[in-house]
PAMI-916301 format. One line per field, with one value per atom (N, C-alpha, C): residue number from 1; residue in one letter; atom name; y, x negated, z. Coordinates in Angstrom, 3 decimals, padded with zeros to 6 digits. Atoms other than C-alpha are relative to their C-alpha. Layout:
! PAMI-916301
nr <- [NUM, ...]
rest <- [A, ...]
atom <- [CA, ...]
north <- [Y, ...]
east <- [X, ...]
up <- [Z, ...]
! end
This chain:
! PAMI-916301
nr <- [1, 1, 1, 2, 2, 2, 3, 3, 3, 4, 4, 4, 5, 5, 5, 6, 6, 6, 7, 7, 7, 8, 8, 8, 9, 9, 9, 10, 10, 10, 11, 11, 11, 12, 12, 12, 13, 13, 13, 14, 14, 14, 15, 15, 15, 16, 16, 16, 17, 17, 17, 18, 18, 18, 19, 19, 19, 20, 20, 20, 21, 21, 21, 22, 22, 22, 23, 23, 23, 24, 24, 24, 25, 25, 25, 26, 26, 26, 27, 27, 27, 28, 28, 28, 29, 29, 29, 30, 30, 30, 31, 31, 31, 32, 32, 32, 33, 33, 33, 34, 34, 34, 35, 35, 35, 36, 36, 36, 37, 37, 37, 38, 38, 38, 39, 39, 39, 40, 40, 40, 41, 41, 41, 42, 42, 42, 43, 43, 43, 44, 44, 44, 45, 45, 45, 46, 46, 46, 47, 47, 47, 48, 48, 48, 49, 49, 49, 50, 50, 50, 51, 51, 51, 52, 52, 52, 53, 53, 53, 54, 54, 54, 55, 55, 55, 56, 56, 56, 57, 57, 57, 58, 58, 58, 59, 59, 59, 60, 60, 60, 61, 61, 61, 62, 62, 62, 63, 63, 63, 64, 64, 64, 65, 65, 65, 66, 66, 66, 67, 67, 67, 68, 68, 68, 69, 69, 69, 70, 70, 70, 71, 71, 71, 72, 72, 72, 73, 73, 73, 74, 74, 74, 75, 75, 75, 76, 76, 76, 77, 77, 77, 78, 78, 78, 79, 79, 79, 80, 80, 80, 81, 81, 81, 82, 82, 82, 83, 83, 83, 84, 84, 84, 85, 85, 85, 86, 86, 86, 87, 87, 87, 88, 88, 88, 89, 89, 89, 90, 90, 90, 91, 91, 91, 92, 92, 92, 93, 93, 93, 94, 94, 94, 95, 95, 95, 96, 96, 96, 97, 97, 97, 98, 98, 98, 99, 99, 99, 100, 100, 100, 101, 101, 101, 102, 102, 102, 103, 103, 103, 104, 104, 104, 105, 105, 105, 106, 106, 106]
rest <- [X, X, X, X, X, X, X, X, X, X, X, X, X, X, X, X, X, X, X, X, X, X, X, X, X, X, X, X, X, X, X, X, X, X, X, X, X, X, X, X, X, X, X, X, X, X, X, X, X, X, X, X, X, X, X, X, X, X, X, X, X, X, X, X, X, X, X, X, X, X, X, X, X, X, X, X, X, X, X, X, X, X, X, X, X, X, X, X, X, X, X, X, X, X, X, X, X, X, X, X, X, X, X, X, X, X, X, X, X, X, X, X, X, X, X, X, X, X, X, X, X, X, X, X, X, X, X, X, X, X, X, X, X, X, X, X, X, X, X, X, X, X, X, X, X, X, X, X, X, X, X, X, X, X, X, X, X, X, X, X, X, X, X, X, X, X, X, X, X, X, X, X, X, X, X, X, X, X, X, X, X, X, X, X, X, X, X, X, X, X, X, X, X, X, X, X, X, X, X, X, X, X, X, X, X, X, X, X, X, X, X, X, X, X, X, X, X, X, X, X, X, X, X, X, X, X, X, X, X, X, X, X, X, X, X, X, X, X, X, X, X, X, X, X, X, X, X, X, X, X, X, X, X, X, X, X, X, X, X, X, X, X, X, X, X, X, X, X, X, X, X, X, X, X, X, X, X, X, X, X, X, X, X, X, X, X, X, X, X, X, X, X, X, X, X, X, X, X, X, X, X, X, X, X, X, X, X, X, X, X, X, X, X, X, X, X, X, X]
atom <- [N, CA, C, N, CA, C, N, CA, C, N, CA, C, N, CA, C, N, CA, C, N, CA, C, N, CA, C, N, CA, C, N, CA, C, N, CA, C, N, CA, C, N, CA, C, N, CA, C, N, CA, C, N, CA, C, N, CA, C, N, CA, C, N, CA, C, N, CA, C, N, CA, C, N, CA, C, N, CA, C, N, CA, C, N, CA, C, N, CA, C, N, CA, C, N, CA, C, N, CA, C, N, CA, C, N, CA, C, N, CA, C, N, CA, C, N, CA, C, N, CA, C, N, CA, C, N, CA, C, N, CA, C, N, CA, C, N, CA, C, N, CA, C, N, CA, C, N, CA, C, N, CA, C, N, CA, C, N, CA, C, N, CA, C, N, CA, C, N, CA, C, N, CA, C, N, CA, C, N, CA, C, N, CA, C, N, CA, C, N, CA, C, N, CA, C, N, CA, C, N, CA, C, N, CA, C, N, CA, C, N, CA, C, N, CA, C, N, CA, C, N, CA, C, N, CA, C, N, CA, C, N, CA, C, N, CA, C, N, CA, C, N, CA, C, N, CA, C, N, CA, C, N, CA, C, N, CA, C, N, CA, C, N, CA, C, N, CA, C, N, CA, C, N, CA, C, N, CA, C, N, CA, C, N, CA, C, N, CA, C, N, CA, C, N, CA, C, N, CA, C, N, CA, C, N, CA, C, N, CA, C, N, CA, C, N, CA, C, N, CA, C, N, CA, C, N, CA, C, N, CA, C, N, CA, C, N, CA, C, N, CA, C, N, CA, C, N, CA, C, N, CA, C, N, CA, C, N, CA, C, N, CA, C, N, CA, C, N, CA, C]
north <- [-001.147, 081.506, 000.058, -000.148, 080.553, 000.718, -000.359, 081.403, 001.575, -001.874, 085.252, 000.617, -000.289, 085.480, -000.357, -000.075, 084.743, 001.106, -000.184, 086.641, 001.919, -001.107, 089.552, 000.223, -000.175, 089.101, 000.693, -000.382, 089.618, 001.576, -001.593, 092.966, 000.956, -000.783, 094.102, 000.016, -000.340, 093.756, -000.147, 000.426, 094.274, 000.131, 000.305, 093.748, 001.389, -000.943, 096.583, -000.359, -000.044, 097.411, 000.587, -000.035, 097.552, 001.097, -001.445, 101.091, -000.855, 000.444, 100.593, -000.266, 000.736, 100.743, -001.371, 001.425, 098.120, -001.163, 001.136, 095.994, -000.147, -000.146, 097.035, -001.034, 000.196, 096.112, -002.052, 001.736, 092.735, -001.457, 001.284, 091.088, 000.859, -000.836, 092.994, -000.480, 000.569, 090.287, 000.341, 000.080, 090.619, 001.504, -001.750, 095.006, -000.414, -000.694, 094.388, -000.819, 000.631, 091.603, 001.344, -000.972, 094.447, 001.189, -001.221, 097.291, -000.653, 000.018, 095.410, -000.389, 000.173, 094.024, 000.956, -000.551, 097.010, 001.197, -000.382, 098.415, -000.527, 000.906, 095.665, 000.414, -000.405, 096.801, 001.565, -001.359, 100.262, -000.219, -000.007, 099.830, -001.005, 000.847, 097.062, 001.033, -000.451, 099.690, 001.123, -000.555, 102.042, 000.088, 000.988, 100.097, 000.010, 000.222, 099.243, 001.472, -001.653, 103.273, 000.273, -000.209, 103.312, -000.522, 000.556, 100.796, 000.495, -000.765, 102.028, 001.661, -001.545, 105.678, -000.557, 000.711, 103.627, -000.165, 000.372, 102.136, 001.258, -000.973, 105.513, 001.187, -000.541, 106.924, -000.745, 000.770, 104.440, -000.054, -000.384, 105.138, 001.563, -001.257, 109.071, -000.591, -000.069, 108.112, -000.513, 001.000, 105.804, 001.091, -000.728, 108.578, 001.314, -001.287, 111.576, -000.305, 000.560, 109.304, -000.265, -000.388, 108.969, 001.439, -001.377, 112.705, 000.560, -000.247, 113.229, -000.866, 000.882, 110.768, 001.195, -000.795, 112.451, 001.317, -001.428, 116.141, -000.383, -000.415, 115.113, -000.163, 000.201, 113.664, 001.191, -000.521, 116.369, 001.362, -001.218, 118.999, -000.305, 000.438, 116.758, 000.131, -000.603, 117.046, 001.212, -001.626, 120.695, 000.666, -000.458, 121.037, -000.321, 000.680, 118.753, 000.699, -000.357, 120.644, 001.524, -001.261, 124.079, 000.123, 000.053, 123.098, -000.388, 000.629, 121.350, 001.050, -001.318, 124.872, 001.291, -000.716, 126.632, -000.057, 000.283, 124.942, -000.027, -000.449, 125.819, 001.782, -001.346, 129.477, 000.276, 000.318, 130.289, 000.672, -000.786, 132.641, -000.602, 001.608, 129.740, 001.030, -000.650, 132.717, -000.561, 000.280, 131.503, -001.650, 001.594, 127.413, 000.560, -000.332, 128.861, 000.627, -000.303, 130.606, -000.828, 001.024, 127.503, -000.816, 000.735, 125.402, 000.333, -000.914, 127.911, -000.411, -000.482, 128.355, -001.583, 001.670, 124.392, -000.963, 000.663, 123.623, -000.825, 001.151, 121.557, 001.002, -000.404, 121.890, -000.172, 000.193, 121.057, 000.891]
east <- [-000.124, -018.493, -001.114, 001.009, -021.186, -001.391, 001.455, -024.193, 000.611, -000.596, -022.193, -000.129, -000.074, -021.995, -001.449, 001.605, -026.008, -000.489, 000.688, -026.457, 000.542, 000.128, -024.814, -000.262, 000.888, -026.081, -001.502, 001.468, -029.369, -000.412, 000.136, -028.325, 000.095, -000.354, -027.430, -000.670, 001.613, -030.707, -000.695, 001.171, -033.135, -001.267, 001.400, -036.675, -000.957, 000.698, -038.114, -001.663, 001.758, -041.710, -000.330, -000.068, -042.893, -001.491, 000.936, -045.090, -001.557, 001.675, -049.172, -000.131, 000.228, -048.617, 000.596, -000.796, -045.937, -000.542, 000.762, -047.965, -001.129, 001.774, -051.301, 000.646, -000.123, -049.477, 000.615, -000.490, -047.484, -001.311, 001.261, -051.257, -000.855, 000.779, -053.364, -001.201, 001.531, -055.969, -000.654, 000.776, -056.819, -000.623, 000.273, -056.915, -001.356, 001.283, -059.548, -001.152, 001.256, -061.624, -000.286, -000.084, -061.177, -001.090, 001.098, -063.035, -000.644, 000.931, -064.744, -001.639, 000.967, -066.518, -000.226, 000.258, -066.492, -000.710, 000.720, -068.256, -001.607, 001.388, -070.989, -000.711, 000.759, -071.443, -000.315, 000.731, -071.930, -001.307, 001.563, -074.714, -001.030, 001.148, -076.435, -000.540, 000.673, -076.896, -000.727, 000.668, -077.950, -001.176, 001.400, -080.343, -000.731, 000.720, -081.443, -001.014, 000.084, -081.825, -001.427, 000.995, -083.793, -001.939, 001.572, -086.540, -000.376, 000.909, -087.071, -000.869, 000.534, -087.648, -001.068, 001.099, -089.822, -001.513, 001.242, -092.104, -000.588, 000.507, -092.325, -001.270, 000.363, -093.397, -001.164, 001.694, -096.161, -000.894, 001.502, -097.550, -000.603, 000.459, -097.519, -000.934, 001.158, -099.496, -001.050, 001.251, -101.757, -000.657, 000.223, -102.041, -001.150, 000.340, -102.644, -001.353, 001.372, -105.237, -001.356, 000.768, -107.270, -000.901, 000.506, -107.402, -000.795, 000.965, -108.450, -001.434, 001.201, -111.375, -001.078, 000.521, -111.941, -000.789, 000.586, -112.281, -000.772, 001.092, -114.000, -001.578, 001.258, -116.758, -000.679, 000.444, -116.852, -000.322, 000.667, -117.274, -001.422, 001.178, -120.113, -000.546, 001.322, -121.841, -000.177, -000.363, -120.946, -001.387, 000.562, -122.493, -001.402, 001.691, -125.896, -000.975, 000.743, -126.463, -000.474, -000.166, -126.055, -001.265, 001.058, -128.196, -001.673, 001.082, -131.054, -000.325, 000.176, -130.674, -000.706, 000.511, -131.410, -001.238, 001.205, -134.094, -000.889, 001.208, -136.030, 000.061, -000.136, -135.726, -000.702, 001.172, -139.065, 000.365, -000.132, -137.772, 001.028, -000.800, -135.333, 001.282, -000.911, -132.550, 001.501, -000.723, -130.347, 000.461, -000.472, -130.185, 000.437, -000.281, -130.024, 001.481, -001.448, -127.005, 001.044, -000.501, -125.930, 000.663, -000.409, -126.205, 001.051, -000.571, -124.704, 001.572, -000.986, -121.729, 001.113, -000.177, -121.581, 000.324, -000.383, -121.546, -000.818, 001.570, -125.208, -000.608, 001.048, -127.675, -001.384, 001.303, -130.393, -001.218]
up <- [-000.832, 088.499, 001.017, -000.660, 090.774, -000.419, 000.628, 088.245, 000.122, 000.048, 088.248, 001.403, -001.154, 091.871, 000.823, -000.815, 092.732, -001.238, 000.773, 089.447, 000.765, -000.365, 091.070, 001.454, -001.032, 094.546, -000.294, 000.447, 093.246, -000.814, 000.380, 091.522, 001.182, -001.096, 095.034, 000.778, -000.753, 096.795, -000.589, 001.079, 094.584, 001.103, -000.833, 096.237, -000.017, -000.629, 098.278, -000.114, -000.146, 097.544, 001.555, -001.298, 101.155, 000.189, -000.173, 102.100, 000.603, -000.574, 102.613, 001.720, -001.424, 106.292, 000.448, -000.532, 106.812, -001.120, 000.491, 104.086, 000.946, -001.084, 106.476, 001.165, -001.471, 109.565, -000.224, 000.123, 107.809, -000.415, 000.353, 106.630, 000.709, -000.599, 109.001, 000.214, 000.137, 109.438, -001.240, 001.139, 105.960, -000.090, 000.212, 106.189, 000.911, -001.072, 109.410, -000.684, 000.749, 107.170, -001.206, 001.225, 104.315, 000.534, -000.362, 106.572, 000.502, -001.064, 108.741, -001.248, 000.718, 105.284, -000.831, 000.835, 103.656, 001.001, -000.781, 106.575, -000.177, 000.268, 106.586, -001.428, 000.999, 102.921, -000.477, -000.010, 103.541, 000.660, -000.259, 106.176, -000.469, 001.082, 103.870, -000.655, 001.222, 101.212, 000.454, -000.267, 103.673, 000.533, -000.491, 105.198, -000.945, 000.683, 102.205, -001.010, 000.072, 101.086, 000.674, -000.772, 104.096, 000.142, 000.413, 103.109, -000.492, 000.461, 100.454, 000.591, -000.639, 101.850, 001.247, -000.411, 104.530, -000.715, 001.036, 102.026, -001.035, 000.583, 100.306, 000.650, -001.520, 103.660, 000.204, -000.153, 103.884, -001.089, 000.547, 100.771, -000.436, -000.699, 101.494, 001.097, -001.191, 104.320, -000.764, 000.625, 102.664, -000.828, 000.989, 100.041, 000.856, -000.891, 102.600, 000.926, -001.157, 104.958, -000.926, 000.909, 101.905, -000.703, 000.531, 100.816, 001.189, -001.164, 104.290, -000.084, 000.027, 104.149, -000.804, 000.859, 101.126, -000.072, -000.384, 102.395, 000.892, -000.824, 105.121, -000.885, 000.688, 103.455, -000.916, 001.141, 100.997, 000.889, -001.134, 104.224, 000.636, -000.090, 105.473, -001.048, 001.307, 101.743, 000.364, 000.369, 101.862, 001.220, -001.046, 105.203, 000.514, 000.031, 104.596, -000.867, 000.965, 101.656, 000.406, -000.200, 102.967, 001.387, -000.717, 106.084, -000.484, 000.410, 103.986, -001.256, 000.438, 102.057, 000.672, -000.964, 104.946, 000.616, -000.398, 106.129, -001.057, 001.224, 102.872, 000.380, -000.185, 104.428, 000.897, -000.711, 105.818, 001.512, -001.097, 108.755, 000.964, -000.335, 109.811, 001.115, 000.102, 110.577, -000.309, 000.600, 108.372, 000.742, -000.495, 109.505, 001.511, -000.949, 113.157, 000.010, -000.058, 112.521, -000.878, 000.630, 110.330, 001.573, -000.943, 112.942, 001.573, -000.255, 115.462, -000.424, 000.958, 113.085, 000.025, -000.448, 113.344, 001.075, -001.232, 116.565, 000.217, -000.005, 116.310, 000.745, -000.615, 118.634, 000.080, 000.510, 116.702, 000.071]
! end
């Protein structure tokens, strides 16, 4: 009679599944390790997001400080050739308002 009488105790409280808060609130250290590390692994990956976009950013620049080099130089040709054009122009008109135009006071 005893094995009948724990066998029907046990039909008479059966075991309450216990709601997300009162599980949150009964292991709660473990919920604040749970965000606090699932915090830490959000701004890792955003951080890490960020390098990269950093390093992309530096080689736009690298890219852009180049093309500049580039034009300039190719305004100085532009502008040696056009003067050393001019000065084959016997009435020297033309280089005068080159230079002028230039900002030389040659």
């Amino acid at each position: 009679m005893a094995s009948s009488s724990s066998a029907g105790n046990a039909a008479q409280t059966p075991r309450k599944s216990l709601g997300l808060v009162a599980n949150a609130m009964k292991r709660k250290d473990s919920f604040i390790q749970l965000f606090a590390m699932t915090g830490i692994f959000l701004l890792s990956i955003r951080s890490l997001g960020q390098k990269y976009q950093i390093h992309d950013l530096q080689e736009d620049t690298i890219a852009l400080k180049e093309e500049q080099k580039n034009l300039t130089d190719r305004m100085k040709n532009i502008k040696r050739s056009l003067l050393h054009e001019a000065s084959l122009d016997s009435s020297g008109l033309f280089a005068s308002r080159l230079r002028l135009l230039f900002g030389e006071d040659h």
